[in-house]
DRENZAGU-811076 format. One record per residue: x, y, z of N, C-alpha, C, CB in turn; residue in three letters. Coordinates in nm, 4 decimals. Glycine has a CB too. Layout:
BEGIN
{{X; Y; Z}; {X; Y; Z}; {X; Y; Z}; {X; Y; Z}; "ALA"}
...
This chain:
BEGIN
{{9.5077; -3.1596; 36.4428}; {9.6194; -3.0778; 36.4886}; {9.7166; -3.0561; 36.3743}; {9.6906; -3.1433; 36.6086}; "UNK"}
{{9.8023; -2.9365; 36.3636}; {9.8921; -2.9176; 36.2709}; {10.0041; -2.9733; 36.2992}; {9.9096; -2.8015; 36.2445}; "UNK"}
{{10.1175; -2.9437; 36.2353}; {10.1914; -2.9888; 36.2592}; {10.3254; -2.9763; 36.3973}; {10.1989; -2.9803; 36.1575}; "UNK"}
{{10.3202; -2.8356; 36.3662}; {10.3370; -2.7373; 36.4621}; {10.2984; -2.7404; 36.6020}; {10.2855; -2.6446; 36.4191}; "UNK"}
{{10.1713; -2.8352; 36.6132}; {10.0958; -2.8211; 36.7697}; {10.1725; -2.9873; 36.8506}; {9.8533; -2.8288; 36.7480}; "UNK"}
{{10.1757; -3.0918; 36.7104}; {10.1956; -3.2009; 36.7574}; {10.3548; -3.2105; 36.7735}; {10.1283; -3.2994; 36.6753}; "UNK"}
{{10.4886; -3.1443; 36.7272}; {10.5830; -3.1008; 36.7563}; {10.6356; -3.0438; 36.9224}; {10.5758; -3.0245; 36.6649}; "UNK"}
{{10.5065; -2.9029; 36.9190}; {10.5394; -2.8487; 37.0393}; {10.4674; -2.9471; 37.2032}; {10.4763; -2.6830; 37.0152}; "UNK"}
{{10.3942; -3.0182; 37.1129}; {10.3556; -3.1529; 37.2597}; {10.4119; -3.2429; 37.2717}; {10.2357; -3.2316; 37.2720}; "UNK"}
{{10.5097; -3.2710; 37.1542}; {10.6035; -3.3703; 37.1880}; {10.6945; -3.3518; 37.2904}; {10.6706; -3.3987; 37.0890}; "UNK"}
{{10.7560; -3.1987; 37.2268}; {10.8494; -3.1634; 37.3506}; {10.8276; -3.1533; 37.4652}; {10.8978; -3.0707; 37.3490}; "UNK"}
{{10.6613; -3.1091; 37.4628}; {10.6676; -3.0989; 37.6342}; {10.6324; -3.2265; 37.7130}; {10.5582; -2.9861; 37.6914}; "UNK"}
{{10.5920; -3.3203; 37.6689}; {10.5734; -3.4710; 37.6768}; {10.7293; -3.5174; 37.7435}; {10.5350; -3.5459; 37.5034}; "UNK"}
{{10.8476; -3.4723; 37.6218}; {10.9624; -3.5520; 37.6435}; {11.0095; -3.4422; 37.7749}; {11.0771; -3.5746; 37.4894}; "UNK"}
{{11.0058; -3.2889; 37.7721}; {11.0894; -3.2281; 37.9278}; {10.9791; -3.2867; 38.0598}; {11.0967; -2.9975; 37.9343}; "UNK"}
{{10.8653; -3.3270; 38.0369}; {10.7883; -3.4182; 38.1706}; {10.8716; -3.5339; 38.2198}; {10.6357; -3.4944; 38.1239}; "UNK"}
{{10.8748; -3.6118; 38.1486}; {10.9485; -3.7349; 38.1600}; {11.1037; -3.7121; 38.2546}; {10.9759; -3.7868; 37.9942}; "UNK"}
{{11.1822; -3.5927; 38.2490}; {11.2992; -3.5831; 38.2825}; {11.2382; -3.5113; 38.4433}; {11.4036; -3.4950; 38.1621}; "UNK"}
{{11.1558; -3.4959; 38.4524}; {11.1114; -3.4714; 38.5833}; {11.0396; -3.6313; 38.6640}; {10.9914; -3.3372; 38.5623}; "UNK"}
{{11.0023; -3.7327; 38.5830}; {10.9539; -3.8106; 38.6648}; {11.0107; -3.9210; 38.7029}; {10.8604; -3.8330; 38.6337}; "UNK"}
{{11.1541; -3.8820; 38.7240}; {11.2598; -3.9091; 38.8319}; {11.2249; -3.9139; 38.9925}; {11.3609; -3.8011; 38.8149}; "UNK"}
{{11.2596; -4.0008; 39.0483}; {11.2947; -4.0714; 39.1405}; {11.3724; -3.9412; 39.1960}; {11.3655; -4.2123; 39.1043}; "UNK"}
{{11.2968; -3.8817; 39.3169}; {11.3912; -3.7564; 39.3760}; {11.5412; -3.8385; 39.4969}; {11.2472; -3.6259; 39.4987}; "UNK"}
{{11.6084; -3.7540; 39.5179}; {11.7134; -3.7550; 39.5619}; {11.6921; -3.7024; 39.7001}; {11.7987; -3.6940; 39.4800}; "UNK"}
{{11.6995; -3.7381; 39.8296}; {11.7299; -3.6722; 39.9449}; {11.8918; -3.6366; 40.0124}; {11.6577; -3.7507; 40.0297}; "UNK"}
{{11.9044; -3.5346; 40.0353}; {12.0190; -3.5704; 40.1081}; {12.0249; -3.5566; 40.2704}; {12.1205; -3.4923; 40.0513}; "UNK"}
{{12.0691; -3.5785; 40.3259}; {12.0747; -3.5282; 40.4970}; {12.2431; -3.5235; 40.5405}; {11.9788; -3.6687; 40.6198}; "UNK"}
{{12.2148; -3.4574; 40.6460}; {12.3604; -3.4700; 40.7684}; {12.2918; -3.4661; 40.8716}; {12.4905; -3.3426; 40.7839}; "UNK"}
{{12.4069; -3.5686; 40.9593}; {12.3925; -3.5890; 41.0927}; {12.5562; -3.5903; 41.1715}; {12.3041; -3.7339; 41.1063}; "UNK"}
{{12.4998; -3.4961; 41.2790}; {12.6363; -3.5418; 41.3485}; {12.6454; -3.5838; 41.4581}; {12.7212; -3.4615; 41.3598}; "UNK"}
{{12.7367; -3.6330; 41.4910}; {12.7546; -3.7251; 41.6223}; {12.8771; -3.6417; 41.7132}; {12.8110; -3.9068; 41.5733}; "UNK"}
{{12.7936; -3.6543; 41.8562}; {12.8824; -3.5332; 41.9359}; {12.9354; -3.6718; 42.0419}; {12.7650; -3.3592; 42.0332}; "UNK"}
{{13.0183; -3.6083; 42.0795}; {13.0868; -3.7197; 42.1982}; {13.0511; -3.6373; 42.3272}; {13.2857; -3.7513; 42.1862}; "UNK"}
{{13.0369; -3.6600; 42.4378}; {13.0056; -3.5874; 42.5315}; {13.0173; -3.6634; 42.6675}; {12.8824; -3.5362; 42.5023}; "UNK"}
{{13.1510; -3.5943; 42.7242}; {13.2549; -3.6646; 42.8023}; {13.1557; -3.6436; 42.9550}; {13.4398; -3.5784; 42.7919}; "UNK"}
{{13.1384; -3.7256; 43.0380}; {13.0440; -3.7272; 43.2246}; {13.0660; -3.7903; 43.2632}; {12.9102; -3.7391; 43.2748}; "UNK"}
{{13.0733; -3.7518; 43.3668}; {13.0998; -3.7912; 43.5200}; {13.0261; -3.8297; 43.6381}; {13.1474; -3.7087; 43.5661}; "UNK"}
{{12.9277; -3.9195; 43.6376}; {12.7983; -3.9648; 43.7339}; {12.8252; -3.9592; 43.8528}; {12.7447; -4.0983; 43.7215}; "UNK"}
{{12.8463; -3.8797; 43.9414}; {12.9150; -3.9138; 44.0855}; {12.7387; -3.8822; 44.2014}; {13.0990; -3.7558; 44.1271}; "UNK"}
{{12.7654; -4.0325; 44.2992}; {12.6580; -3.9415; 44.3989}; {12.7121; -3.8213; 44.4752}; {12.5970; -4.0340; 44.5182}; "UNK"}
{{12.6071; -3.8483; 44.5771}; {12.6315; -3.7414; 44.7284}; {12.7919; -3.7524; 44.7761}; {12.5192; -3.8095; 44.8900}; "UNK"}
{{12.8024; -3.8866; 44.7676}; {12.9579; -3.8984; 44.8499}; {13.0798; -3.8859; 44.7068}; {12.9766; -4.0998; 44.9543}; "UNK"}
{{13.0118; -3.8679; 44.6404}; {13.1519; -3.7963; 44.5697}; {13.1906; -3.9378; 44.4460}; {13.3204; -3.7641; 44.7281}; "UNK"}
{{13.1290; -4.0596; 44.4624}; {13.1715; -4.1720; 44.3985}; {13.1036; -4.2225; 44.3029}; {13.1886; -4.2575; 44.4710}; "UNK"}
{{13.1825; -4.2505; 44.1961}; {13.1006; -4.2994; 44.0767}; {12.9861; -4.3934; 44.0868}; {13.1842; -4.3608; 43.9912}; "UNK"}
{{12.9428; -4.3367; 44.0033}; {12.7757; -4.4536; 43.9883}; {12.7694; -4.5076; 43.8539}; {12.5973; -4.3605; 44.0043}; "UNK"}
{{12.8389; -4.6478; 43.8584}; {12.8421; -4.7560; 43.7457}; {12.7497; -4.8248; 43.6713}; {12.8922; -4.8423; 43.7815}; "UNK"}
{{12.7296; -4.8832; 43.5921}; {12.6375; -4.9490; 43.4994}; {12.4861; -4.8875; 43.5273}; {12.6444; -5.1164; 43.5227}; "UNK"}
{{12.5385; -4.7267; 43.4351}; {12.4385; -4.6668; 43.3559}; {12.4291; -4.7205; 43.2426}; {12.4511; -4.5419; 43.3376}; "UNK"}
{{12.2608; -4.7052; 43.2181}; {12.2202; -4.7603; 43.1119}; {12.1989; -4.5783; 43.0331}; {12.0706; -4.8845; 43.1441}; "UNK"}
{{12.1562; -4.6216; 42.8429}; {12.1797; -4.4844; 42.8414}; {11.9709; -4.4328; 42.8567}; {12.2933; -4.4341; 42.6584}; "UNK"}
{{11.8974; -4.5141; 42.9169}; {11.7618; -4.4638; 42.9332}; {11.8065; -4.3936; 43.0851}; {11.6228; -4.5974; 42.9288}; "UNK"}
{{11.8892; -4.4133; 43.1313}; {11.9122; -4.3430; 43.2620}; {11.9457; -4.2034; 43.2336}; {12.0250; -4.4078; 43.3465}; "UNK"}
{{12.0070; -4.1664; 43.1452}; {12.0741; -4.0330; 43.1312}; {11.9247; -3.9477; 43.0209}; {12.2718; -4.0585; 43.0333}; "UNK"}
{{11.9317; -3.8035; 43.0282}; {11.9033; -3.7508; 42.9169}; {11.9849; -3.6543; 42.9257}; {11.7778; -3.7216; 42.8899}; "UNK"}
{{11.9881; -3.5802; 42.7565}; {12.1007; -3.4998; 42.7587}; {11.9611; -3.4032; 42.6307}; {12.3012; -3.5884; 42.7003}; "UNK"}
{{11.9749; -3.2795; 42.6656}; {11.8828; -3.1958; 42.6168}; {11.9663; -3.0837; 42.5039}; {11.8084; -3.1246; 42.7510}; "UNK"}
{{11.9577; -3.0413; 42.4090}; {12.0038; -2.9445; 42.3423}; {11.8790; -2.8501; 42.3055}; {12.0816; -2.9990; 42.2286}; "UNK"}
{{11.9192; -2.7314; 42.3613}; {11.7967; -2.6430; 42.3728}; {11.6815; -2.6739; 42.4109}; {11.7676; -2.5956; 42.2773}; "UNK"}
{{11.6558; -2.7395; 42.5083}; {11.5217; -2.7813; 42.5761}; {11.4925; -2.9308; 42.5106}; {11.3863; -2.6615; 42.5403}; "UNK"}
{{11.5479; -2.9567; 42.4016}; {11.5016; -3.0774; 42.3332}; {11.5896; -3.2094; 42.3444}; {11.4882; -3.0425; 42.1907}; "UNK"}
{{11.5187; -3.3246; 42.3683}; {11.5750; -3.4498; 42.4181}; {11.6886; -3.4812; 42.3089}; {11.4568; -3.5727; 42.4329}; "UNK"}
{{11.7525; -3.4981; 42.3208}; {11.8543; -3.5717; 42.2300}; {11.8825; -3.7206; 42.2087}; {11.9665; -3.5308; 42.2662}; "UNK"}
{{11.8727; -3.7993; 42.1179}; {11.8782; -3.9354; 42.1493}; {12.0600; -3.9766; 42.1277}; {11.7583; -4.0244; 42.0361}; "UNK"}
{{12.0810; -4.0405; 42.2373}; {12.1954; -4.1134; 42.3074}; {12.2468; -4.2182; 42.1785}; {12.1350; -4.2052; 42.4649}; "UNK"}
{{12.2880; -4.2747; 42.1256}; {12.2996; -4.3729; 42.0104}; {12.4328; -4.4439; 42.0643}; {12.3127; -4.2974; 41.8444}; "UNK"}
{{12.4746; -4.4263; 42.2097}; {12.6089; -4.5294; 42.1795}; {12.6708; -4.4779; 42.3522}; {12.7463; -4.4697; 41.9915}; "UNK"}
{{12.6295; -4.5280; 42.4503}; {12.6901; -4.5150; 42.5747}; {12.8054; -4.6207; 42.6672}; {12.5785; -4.5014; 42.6415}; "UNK"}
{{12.9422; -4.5690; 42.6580}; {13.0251; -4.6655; 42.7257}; {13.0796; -4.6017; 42.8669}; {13.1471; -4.7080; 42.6263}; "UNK"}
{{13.1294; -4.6784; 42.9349}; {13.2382; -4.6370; 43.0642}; {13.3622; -4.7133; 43.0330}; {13.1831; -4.6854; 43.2328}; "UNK"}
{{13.4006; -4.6202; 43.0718}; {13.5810; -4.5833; 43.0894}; {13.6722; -4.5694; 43.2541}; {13.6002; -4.4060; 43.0154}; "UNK"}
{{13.5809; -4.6163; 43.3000}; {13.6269; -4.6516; 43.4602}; {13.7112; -4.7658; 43.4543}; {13.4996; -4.6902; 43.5676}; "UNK"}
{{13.6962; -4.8656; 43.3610}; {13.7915; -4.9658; 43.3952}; {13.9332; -4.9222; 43.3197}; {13.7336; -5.1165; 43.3486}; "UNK"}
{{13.9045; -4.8967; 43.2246}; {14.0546; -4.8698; 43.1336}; {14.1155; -4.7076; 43.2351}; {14.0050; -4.8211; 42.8949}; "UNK"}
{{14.0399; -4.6302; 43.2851}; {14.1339; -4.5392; 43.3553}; {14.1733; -4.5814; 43.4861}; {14.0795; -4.4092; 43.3685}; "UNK"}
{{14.1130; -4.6973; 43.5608}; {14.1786; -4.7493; 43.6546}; {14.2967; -4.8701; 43.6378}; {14.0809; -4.7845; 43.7274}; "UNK"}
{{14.3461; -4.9195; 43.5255}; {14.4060; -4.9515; 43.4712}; {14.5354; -4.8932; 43.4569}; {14.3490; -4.9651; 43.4036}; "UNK"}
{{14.5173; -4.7895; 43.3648}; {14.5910; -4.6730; 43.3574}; {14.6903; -4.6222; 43.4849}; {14.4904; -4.5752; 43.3298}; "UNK"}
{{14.6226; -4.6009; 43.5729}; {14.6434; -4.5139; 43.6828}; {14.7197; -4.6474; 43.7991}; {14.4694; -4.4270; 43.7372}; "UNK"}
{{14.7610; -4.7549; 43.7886}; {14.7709; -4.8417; 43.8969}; {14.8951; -4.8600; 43.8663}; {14.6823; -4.9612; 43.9133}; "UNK"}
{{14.9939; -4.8800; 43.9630}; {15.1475; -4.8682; 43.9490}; {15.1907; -5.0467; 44.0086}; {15.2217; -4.7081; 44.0717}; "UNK"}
């Protein structure tokens, strides 16, 4: 090889290397709050839901639940004179 050939393979040797990096992902996720009200037939809350009890669909598609509380005790709290 000349000199010229072993030059221009060096370089492309050394711009490979700056590609065989460890890629980078990024993502977003967001978290929606989504305020309900479980009531039966007679109109009265239905307590200690679990969150496999509920599904909640966005565009036909299941959504997974990541964090379910009630607020029945702190608004009856609230509300008592």
């Amino acid at each position: 090889m000349n000199k010229h050939a072993l030059v221009a393979a060096a370089l492309l040797l050394s711009s490979f290397a700056g590609y065989a990096q460890t890629p980078t992902f990024r993502t977003e996720t967001a978290v929606v709050q989504l305020p309900v009200r479980v009531l039966d037939a007679k109109g009265s809350f239905i307590r200690d839901l679990a969150a496999s009890d509920i599904e909640v669909l966005e565009d036909g598609v299941p959504q997974t639940i990541s964090d379910l509380r009630s607020s029945i005790t702190r608004a009856r709290r609230r509300y008592r004179h």
